[in-house]
C-alpha positions in Angstrom: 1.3 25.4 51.6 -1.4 27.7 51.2 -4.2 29.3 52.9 -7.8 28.4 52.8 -10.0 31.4 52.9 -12.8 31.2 55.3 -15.4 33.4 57.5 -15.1 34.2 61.2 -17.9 32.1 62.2 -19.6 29.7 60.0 -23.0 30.8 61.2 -23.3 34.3 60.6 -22.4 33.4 56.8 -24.6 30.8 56.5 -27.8 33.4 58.1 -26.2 36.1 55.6 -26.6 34.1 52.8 -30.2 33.2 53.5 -31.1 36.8 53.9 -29.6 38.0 50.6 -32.1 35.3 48.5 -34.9 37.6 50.1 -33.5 41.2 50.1 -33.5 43.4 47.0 -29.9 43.3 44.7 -28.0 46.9 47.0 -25.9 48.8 44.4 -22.8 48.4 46.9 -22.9 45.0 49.3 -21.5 47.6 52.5 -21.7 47.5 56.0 -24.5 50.1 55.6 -26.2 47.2 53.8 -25.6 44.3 55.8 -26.5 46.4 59.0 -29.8 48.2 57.5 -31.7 45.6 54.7 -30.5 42.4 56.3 -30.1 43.5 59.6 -26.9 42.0 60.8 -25.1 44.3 62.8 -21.6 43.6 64.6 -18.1 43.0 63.9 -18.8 39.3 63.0 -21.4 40.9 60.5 -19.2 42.9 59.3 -16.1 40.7 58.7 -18.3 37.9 56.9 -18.5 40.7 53.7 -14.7 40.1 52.5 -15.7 36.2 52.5 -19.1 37.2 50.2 -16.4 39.1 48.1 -14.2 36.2 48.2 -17.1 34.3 47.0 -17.4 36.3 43.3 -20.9 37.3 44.6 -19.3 41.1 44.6 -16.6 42.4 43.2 -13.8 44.8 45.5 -16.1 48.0 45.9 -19.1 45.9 46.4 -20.9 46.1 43.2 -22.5 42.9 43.2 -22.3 40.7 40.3 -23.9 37.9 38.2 -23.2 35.4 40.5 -24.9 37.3 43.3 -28.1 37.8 41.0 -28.0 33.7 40.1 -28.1 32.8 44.0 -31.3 34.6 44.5 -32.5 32.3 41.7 -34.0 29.2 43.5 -33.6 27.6 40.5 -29.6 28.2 40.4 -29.0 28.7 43.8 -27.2 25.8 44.4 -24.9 25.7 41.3 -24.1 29.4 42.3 -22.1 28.4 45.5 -21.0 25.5 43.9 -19.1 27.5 41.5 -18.1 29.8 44.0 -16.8 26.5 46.2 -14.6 26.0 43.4 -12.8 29.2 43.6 -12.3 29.8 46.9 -11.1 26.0 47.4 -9.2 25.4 44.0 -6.4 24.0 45.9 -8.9 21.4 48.2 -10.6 20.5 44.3 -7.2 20.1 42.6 -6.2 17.7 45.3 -9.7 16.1 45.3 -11.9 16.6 42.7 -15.0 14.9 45.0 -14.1 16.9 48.1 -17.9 17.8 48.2 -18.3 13.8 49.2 -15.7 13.4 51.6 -16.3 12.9 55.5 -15.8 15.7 58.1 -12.6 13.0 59.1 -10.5 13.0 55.8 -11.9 16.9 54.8 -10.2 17.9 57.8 -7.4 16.0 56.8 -6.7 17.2 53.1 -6.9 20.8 54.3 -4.0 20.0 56.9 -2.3 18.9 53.9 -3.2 21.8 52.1 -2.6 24.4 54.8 0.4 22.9 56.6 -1.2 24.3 60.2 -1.7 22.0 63.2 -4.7 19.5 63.0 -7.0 21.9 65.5 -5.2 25.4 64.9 -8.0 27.8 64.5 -7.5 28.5 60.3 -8.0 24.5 60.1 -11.2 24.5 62.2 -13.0 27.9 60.7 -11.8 26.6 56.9 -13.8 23.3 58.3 -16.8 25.3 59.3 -17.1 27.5 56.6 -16.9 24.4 53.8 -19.1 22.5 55.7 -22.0 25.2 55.5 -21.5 26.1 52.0 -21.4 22.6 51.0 -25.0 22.4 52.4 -26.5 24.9 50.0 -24.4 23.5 47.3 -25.2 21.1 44.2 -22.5 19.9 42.5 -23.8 16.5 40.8 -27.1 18.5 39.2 -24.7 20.6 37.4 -23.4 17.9 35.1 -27.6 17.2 34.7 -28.2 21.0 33.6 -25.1 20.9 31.0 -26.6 17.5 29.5 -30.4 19.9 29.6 -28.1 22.6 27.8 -26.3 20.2 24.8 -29.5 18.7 24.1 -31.7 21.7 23.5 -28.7 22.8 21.3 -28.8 19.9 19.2 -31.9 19.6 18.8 -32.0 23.5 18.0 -29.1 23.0 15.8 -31.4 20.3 13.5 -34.1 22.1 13.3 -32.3 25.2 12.0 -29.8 23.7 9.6 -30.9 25.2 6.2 -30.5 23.6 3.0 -27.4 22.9 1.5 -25.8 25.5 -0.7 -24.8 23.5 -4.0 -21.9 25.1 -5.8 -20.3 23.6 -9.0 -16.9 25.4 -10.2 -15.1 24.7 -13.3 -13.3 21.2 -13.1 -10.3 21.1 -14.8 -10.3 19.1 -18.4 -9.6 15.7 -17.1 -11.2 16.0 -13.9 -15.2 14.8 -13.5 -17.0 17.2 -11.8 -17.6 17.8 -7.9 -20.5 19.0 -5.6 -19.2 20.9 -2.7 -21.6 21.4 0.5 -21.7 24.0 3.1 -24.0 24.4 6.0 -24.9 27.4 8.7 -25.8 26.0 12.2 -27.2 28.9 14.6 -26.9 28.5 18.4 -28.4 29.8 21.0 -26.1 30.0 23.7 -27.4 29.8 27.6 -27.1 32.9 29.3 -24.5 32.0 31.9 -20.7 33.0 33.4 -19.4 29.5 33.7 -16.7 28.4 31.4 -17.3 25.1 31.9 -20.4 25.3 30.5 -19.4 26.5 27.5 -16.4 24.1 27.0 -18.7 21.0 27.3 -20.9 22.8 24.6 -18.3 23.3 21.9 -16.5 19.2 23.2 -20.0 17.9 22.4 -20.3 20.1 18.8 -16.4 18.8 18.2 -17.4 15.3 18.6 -20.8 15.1 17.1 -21.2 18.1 14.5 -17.7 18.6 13.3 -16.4 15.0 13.4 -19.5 13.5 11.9 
């Protein structure tokens, strides 16, 4: 049985997270910060920052990191908590991997499971909460839709940029007939992003239709 991470009140994360898309990136993601640029004062303020932590959108001092930056991207916004739903509920996704799509009924149910406390104990209903407000910001279906974007432009990169071959004839031996062997150099451009899985479908997709040709 494990525990399920979550903030003290669903709210004050959710109102947190919409007022870091419009602050400036802080050096340090501190109280000083969350009190001063995004004007949330108070100990609920204050004990939402070890969930953003928690989150990968700053690492243990508060330096924020590249997760942080890609939230304040409207454009990959959502896939940023998505990916950071899938860390701090690895053991909801292992159990289901469509948690995202399940009712407030049988969510509430797997993280019983999961957590092994009473069906209305308080780390049951604020592990509820707090899922149920990231999984409003989140997009997990358009992610499979941006890697498909990705492997395209690389194959189509990858055919425009495949040179010439290079011919090279060696010395056959006397009875032998002679052979041609080929070699080519494919150049990819890789996307600029943290998320393994990205990368894993890019080099599946080159395994099946570049090296196995």
């Amino acid at each position: 049985m494990k525990n399920l991470p979550y903030a003290q009140q669903a709210g004050t994360l959710e109102s947190m997270l919409e007022k870091i898309k419009t602050a400036s990136v802080p050096e340090k993601f501190s109280h000083d910060f969350v009190s001063t640029k995004l004007a949330m004062k108070g100990g609920t303020a204050r004990s939402t920052i070890p969930f953003i932590k928690k989150m990968g959108f700053a690492t243990s001092d508060g330096t924020p990191t590249q997760r942080y930056s890609e939230f304040r991207n409207p454009e990959k916004s959502k896939f940023a908590i998505a990916n950071a739903m899938r860390e701090v509920y690895s053991t909801l996704f292992e159990m289901n991997e469509y948690v995202y799509e399940l009712d407030n009924k049988k969510l509430k149910s797997l993280i019983v499971e999961a957590t092994g406390a009473e069906i209305n104990s308080t780390p049951v209903t604020k592990a509820l909460a707090t899922f149920n407000v990231l999984n409003k910001l989140a997009d997990f279906e358009g992610k499979q839709e941006e890697e498909m974007s990705i492997l395209n432009s690389i194959s189509q990169d990858s055919d425009s940029k495949i040179p010439s071959p290079v011919y090279s004839n060696h010395n056959s031996a006397p009875n032998e007939p002679e052979g041609i062997n080929l070699s080519y150099t494919i150049n990819l451009n890789l996307p600029a992003t943290t998320d393994v899985e990205v990368f894993n479908a890019i080099f599946k997709s080159l395994k099946q239709h570049l090296l196995q040709g």
